[in-house]
C-alpha positions as a printed Julia matrix, in Angstrom:
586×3 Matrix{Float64}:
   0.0    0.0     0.0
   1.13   3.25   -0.63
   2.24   5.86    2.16
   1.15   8.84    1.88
   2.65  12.03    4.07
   1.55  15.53    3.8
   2.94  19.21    4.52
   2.9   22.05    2.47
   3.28  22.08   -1.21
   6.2   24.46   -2.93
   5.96  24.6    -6.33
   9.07  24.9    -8.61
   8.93  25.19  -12.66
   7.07  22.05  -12.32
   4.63  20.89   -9.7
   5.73  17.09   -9.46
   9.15  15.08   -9.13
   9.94  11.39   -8.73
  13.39   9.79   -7.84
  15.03   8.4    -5.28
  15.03   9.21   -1.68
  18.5   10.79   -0.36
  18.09  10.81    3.42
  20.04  13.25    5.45
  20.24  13.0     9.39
  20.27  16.45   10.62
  20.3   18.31   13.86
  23.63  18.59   16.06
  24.66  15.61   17.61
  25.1   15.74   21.45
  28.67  15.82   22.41
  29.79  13.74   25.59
  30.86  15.76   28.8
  34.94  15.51   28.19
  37.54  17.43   29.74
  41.17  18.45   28.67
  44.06  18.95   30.43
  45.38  22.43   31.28
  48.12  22.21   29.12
  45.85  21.38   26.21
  43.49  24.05   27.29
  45.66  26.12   24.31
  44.72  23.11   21.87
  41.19  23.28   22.17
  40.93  27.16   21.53
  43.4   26.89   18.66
  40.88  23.86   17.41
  37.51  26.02   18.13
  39.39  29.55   15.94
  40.58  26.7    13.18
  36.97  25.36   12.49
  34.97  28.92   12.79
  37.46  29.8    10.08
  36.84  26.69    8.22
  33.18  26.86    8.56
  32.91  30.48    7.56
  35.52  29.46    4.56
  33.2   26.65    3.39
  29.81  28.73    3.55
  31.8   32.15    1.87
  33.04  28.87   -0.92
  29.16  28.2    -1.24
  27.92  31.9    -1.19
  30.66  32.19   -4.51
  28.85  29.74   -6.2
  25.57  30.97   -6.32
  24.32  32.02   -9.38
  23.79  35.86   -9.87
  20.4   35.63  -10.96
  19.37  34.14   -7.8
  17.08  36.2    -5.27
  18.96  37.9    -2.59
  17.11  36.51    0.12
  19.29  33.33   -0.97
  22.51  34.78    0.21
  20.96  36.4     2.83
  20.47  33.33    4.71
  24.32  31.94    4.25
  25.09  36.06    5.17
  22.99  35.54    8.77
  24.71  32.32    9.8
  28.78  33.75    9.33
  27.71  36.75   11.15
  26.5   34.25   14.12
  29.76  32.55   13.97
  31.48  35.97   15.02
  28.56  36.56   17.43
  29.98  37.11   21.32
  27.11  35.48   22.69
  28.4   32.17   21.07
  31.66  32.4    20.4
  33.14  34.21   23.27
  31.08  32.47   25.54
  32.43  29.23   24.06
  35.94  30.01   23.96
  35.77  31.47   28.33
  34.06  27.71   29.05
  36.65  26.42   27.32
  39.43  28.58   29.77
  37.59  28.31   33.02
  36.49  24.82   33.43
  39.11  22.81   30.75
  36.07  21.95   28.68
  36.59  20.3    25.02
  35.87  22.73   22.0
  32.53  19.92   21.4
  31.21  20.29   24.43
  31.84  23.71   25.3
  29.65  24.17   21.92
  27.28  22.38   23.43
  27.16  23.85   26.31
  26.41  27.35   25.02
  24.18  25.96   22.3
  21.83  24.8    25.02
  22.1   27.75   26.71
  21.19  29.67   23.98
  18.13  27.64   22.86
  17.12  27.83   26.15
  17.22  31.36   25.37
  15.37  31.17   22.22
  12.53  29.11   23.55
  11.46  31.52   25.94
  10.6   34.51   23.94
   7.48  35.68   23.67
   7.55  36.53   19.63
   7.02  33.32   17.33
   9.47  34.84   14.88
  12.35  35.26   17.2
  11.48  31.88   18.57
  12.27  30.22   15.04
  15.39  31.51   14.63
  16.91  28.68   16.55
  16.83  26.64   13.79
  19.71  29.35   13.02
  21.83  28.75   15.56
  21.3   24.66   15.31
  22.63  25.25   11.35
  25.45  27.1    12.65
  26.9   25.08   15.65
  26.53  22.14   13.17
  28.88  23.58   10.54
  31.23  24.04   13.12
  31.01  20.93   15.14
  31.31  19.19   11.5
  34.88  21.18   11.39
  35.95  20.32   14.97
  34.8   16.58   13.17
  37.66  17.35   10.49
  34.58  18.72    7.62
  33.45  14.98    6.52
  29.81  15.61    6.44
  30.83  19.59    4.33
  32.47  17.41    2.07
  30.17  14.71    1.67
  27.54  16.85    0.65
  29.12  18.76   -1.89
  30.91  15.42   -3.22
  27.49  13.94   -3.73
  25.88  12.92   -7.29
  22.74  13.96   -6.43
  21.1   14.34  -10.09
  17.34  13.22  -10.0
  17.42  12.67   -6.36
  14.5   13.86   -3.49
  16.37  15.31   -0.61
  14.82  14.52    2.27
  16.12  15.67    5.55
  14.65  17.54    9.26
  15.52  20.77    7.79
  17.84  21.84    5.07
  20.69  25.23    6.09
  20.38  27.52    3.48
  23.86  26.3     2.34
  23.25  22.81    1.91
  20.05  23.92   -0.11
  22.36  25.35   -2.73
  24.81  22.64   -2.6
  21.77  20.11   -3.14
  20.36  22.22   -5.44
  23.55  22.31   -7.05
  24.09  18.6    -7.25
  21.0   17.71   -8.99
  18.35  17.57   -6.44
  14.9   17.74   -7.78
  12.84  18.19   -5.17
  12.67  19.16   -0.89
  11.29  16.99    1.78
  11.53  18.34    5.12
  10.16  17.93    8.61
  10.01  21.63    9.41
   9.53  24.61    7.93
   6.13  26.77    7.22
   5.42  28.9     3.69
   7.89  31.5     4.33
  10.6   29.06    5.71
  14.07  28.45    4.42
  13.52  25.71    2.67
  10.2   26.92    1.07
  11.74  30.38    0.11
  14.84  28.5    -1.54
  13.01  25.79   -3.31
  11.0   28.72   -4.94
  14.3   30.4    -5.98
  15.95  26.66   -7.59
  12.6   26.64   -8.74
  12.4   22.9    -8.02
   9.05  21.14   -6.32
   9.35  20.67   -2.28
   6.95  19.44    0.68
   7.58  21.18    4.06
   6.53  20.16    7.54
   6.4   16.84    7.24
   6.92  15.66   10.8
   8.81  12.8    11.23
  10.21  12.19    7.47
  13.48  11.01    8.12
  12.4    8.12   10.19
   9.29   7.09    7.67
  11.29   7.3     4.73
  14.02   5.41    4.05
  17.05   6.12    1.87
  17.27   4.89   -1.82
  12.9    3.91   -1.91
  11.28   5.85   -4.49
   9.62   9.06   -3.61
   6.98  10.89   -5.46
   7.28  15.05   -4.46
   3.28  16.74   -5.11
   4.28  20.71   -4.82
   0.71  21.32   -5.75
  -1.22  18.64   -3.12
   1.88  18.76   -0.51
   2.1   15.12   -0.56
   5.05  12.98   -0.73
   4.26   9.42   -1.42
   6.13   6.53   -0.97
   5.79   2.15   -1.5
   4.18   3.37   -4.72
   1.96   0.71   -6.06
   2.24   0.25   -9.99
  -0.28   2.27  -10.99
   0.42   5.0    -8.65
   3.43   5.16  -10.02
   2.47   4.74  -13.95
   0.09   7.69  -12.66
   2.74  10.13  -11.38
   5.37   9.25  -14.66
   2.11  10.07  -17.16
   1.54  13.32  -15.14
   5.59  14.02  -15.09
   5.61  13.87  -19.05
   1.95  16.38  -19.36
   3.97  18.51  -17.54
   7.07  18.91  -19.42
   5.0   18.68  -22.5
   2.42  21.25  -21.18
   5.59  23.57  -20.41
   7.37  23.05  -23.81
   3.97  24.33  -25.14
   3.97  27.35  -23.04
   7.05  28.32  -24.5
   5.39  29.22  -27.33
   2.66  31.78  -26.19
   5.42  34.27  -24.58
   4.74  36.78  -26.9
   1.32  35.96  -27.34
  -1.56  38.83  -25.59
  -2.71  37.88  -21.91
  -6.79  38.31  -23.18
  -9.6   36.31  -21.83
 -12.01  34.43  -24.16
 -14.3   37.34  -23.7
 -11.27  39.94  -25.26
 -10.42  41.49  -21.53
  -6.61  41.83  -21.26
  -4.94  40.83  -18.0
  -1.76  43.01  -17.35
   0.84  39.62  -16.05
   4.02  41.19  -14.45
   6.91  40.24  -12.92
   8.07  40.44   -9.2
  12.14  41.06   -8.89
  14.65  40.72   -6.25
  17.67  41.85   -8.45
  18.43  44.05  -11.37
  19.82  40.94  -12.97
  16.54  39.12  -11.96
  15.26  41.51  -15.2
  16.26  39.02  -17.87
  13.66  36.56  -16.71
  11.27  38.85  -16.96
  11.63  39.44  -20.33
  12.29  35.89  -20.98
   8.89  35.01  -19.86
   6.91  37.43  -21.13
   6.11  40.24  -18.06
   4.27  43.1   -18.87
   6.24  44.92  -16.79
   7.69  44.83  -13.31
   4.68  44.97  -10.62
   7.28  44.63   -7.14
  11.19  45.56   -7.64
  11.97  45.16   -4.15
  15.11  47.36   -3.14
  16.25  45.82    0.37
  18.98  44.1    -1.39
  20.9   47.33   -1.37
  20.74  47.59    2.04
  21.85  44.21    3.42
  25.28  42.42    4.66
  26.91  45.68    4.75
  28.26  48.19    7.45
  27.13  51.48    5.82
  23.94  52.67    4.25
  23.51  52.81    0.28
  24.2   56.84   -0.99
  21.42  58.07   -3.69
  24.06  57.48   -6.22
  24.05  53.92   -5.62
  20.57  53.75   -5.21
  20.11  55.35   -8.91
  22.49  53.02  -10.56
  20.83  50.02   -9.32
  17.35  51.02  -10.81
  18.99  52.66  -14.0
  20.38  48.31  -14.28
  16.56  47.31  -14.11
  15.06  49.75  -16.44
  17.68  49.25  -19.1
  17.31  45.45  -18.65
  13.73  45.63  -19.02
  14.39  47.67  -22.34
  11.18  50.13  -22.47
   8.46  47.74  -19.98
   7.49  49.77  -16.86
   8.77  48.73  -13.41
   7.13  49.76   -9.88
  10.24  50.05   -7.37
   8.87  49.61   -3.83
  10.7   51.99   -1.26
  12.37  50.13    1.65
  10.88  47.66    3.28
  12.82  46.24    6.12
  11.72  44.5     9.1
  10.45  41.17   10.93
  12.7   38.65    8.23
  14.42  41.41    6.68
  17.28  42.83    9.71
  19.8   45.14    8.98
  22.56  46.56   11.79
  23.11  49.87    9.85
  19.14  50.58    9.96
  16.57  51.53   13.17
  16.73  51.36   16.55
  17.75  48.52   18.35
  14.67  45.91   19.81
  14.4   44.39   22.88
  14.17  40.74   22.38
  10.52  40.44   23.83
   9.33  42.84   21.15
   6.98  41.91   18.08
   8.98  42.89   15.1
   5.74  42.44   12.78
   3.89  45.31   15.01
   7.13  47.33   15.43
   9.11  50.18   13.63
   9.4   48.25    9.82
   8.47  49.76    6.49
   7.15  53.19    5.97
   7.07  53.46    9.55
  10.63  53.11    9.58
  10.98  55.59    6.77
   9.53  58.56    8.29
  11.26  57.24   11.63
  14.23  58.55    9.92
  13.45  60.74    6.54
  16.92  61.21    6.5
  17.56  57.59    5.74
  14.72  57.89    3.29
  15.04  61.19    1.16
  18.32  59.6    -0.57
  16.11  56.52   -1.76
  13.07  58.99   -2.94
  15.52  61.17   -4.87
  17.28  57.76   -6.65
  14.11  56.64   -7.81
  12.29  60.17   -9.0
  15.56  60.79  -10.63
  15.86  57.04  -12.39
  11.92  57.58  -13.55
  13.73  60.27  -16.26
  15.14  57.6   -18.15
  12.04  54.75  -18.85
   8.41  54.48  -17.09
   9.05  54.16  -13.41
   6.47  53.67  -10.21
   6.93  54.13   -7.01
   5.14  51.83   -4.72
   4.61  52.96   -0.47
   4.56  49.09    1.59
   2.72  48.94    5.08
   0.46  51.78    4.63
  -1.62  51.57    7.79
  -3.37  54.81    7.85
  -4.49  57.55    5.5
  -2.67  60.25    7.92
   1.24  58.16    7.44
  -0.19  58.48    3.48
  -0.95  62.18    3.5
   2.9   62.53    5.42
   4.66  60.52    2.82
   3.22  62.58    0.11
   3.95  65.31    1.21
   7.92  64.26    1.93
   7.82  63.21   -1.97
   6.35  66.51   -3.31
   9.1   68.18   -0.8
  12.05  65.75   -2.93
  10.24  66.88   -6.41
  10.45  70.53   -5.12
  13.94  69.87   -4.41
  15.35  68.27   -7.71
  13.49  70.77   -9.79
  15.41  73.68   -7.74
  18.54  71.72   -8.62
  17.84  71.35  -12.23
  17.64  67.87  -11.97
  15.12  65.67  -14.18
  12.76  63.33  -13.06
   8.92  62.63  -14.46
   6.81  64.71  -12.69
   3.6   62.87  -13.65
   5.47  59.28  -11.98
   2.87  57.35  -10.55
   2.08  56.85   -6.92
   0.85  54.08   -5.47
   0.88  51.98   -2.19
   0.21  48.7    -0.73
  -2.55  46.93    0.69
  -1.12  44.45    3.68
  -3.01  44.72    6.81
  -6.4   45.07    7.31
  -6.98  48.59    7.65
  -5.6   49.47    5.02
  -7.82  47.75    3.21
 -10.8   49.3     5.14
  -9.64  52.42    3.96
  -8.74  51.37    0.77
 -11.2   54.26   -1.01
  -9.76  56.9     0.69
  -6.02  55.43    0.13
  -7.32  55.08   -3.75
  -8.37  58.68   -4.18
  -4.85  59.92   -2.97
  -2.61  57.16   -5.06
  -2.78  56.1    -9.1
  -2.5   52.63   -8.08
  -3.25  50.39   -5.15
  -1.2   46.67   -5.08
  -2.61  43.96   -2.74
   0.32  42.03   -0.69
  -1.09  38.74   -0.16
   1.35  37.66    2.47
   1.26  40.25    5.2
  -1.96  40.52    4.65
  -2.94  37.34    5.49
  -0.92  37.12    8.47
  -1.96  40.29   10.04
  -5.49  39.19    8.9
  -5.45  35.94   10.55
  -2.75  36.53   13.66
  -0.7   33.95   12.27
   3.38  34.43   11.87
   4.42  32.81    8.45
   7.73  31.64    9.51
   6.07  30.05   12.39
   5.87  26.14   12.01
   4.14  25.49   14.85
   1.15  27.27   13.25
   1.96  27.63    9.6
  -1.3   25.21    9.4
  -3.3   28.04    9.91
  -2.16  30.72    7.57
  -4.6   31.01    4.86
  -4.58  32.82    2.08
  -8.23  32.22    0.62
  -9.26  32.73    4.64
 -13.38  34.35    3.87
 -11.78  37.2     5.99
  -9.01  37.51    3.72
 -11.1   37.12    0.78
 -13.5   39.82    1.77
 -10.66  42.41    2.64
  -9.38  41.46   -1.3
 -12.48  42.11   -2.51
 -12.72  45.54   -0.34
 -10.2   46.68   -2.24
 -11.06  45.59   -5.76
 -14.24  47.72   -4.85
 -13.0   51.03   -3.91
 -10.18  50.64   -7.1
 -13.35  50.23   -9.33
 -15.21  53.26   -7.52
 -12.26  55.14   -7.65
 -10.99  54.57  -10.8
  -7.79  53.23   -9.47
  -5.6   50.31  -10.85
  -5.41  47.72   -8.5
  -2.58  45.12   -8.6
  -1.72  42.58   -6.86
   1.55  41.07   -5.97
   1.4   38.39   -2.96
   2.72  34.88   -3.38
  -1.45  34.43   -3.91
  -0.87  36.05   -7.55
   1.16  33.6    -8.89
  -0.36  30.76   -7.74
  -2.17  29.0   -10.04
  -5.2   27.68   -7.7
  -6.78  31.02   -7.2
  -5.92  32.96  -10.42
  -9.85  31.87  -11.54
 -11.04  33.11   -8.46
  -9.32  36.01   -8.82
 -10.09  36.91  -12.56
 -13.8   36.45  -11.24
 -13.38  38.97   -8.26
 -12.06  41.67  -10.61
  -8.36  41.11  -10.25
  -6.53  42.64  -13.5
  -3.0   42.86  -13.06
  -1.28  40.04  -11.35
   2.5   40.47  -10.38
   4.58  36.83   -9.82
   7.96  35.19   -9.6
   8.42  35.16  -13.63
   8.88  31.09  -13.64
   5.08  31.13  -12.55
   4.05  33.74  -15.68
   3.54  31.07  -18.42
   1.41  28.98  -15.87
  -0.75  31.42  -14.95
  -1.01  33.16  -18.81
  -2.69  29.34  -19.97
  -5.66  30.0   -17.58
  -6.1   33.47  -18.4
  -6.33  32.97  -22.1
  -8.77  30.02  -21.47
 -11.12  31.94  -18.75
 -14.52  33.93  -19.95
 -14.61  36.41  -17.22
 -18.59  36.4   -17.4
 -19.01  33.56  -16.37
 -15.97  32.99  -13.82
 -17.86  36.63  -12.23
 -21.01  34.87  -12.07
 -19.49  31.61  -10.21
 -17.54  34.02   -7.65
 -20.6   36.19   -7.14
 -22.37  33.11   -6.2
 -18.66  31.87   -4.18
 -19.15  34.88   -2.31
 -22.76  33.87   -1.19
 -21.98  30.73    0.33
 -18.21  31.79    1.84
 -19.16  30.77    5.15
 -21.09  27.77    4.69
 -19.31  24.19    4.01
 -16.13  24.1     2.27
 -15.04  27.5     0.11
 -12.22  25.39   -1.23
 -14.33  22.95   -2.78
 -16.44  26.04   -4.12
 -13.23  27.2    -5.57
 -12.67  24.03   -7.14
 -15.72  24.2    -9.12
 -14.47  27.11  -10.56
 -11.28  25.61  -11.53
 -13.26  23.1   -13.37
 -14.92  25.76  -15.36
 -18.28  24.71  -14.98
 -21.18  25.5   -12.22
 -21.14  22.56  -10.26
 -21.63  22.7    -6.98
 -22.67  26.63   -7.41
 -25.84  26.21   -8.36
């Protein structure tokens, strides 16, 4: 009989793979109580500075390899973990354990591991809480040094082609070494939609199943696994006709996506002759050639925190303006919407804000816009980068975390103050630019009119707003369960803001993980949606059901949806739609 185990579902370039299972045992291993004698006290702490070096050496040797295409967040995470191995709270404290009680480099590691989970576990904000998956990465790559690097070198060694990783949790540098090695799929026991693993699969764009609990010990190394992104099932003892099932739907796919390749330059138009604007979301100006590649519009989120990370200073305007001069000359004449910064809760920098107390909710705290008027002085040189780059191709500027129409009203003005500025200075910029601003907690979109009748364009961000909707942190595992993104409470704030866009006669975009996905983009078409912005590998997927959807009827099913959103089960509601008939809706 087949077993079946389910998580989440991350979908790469294609939903499904099938291979063989290569089983990873994570986690650092407990080291035994041992003690040294004084005169090899020197030894250990010469053996503790030899492997942080090493380990910091083999992550920088990873970070090298990464391909420059790849989202920043990517190297972010390898960044994080060789600042924590220069971090006095570990490393000092490991190195005086190892002088005052004669301690081996192992267990002195230990020792301040523990303490530090300890640490960890107690605080109050789920976020902070997950990061000691972190510090676990970290004190293995070093205790895998103190081991002489085997297990480093075993995974890079590792022929890996058409193989399903499967492991507790994956460090963001083993992801790209598996990734690397020919790993076609992600099976692991933690992580939530915004995890590690979940963010990285969707950058190697390769299918992966999240939170399984208990995967290492239920699958076993070298049986064949099939990987469902889409159903967030991995299934294993396959029976022959599962498995004739999964090879037929393996070969639609690649057929189905060697057919999309031929519609790129085809119009995104409905049945009924309505044209869908599809663009692209970037994380890097080099991230503009995949755009193009696949057909964007335009660019509907160029996020700009990139400029701002792994660094000890803060980006000038001039290096601001030469990063979005890269996009718009990549993108060769299609429009691009730079949001202004947007750091906070998963996105830390130490040359930026004040300094948190550990109890405090980083998600409710100084991030964003908020952050941005905080300090206009760390702003101004960002507004002035972009007004100026808008002078040579179609530029927008997008505002994140609105939250009231008052913090609106104050960035405008700050804006109009920059404009006043450059045109004193001779400077050129488009003074008819575009204006918009983001939709990602609720009352925003309960003041979505009045936002609308002070912007040109509104963009819904499907991820915060879900998780300020619904109280649930995305990077927490423990309740990752709950975050839903067709929620009837998240639904109805979309729709709020689809409203006042129409009775404003404001665009309205949207650019959430929701956008790309290809399970809602019916629903969506049929609430009103008309510009969808997406990871570019998803823009093909999501083009194929636009071009086969007759927006009077899908408006008519959702109408109906909309009816009925708190009775039974929405999803299979949705489902109907999917089908493209009425069943179930009548």
């Amino acid at each position: 009989m087949t077993l079946s185990c389910h998580g989440l579902g991350v979908r790469g370039s294609r939903s499904v793979a099938l291979g063989p299972a290569f089983v990873i045992a994570r986690g650092p291993s407990p080291s035994s109580p041992e003690r040294v004698a004084p005169e090899a006290v020197g030894l250990e702490l010469a053996r503790l500075d030899a492997a942080l070096d090493a380990a910091r050496d083999a992550l920088r040797s990873v970070r090298s390899r990464i391909p420059a295409a790849t989202p920043v967040s990517v190297a972010e995470f390898i960044d994080t973990h060789i600042l924590m191995m220069e971090d006095a709270a570990l490393v000092d404290a490991v190195r005086e354990l190892i002088r005052a009680e004669a301690c081996s480099a192992e267990w002195a590691l230990q020792r301040q591991r523990d303490v530090l989970i300890r640490v960890f576990d107690a605080m109050e904000d789920p976020y902070l809480r997950s990061r000691r998956h972190d510090l676990d990465h970290v004190v293995l790559q070093i205790q895998t040094q103190l081991g002489g690097g085997v297990r480093a070198e075993g995974l890079a060694g590792q022929d890996l082609a058409g193989c399903v990783v499967v492991a507790e949790d994956l460090a963001p540098a083993d992801a790209i070494l598996l990734g690397q090695g020919g790993a076609i799929a992600f099976v692991t026991e933690f992580g939530g939609p915004m995890s590690h693993t979940a963010i990285l699969a969707r950058s190697l764009n390769i299918p992966a199943v999240v939170g399984v609990h208990h995967a290492t010990q239920y699958l076993r190394h070298g049986e064949t696994l099939v990987v469902d992104g889409d159903l967030g099932a991995v299934l294993a003892d396959l029976d022959p006709a599962t498995l004739a099932f999964y090879q037929g739907r393996i070969r639609a796919l690649d057929e189905r996506r060697a057919a999309q390749r031929c519609t790129v330059d085809r119009p995104s138009v409905t049945l009924d002759g309505v044209h869908i604007g599809l663009f692209a979301n970037l994380e890097l100006p080099e991230d503009a050639a995949a755009a193009r590649v696949n057909g964007a519009a335009g660019v509907g989120l160029y996020r700009t925190e990139f400029l701002y990370m792994n660094r000890s200073d803060l980006p000038d305007e001039a290096e601001h303006l030469e990063a979005y001069r890269a996009v718009i000359d990549g993108l060769a004449g299609i429009p691009v919407t730079i949001r202004t910064l947007d750091l906070g809760v998963d996105k830390q920098v130490d040359t930026v804000g004040p300094t948190c107390p550990p109890a405090c909710n980083p998600a409710l705290g100084l991030r964003a816009i908020r952050l941005c008027l905080h300090d206009p002085e760390l702003f101004r040189p960002q507004l002035r980068a972009i007004l100026r780059a808008s002078a040579h191709g179609p530029v927008r500027l997008m505002i994140p975390m609105i939250t009231t129409v008052g913090e609106l009203d104050t960035v405008l003005a700050l804006i109009a103050q920059v404009r006043g500025e450059l045109a004193s200075e001779g400077i050129d910029f488009d003074p008819a630019m575009p204006i918009g601003g983001m939709v990602e907690v609720p009352s925003a979109a309960l003041c979505a009119r009045a936002l609308a009748q002070r912007l040109d364009f509104l963009s819904i961000g499907t991820n915060d707003l879900t998780q300020y909707t619904l109280a649930v942190d995305r990077m927490d595992d423990s309740v990752s369960y709950l975050y839903d993104p067709v929620h009837p409470a998240v639904l109805r704030l979309i729709r709020m803001t689809l409203e006042a866009g129409r009775a404003t006669g404001t665009p309205v975009a949207m650019c959430g993980e929701l956008a790309g996905d290809p399970r809602y983009t019916r629903l969506l078409l049929g609430m009103g949606l008309r510009e969808f912005s997406m990871q570019a590998g998803a823009l093909l997927d999501i083009k194929e059901l636009v071009r086969a959807s007759d927006l009077s009827v899908l408006e008519a099913q959702v109408a109906e949806l909309f009816k009925r959103l708190d009775e039974g089960d929405p999803a299979a509601l949705m489902e109907a739609i999917n089908r493209g008939s009425d069943a179930g809706l009548g």
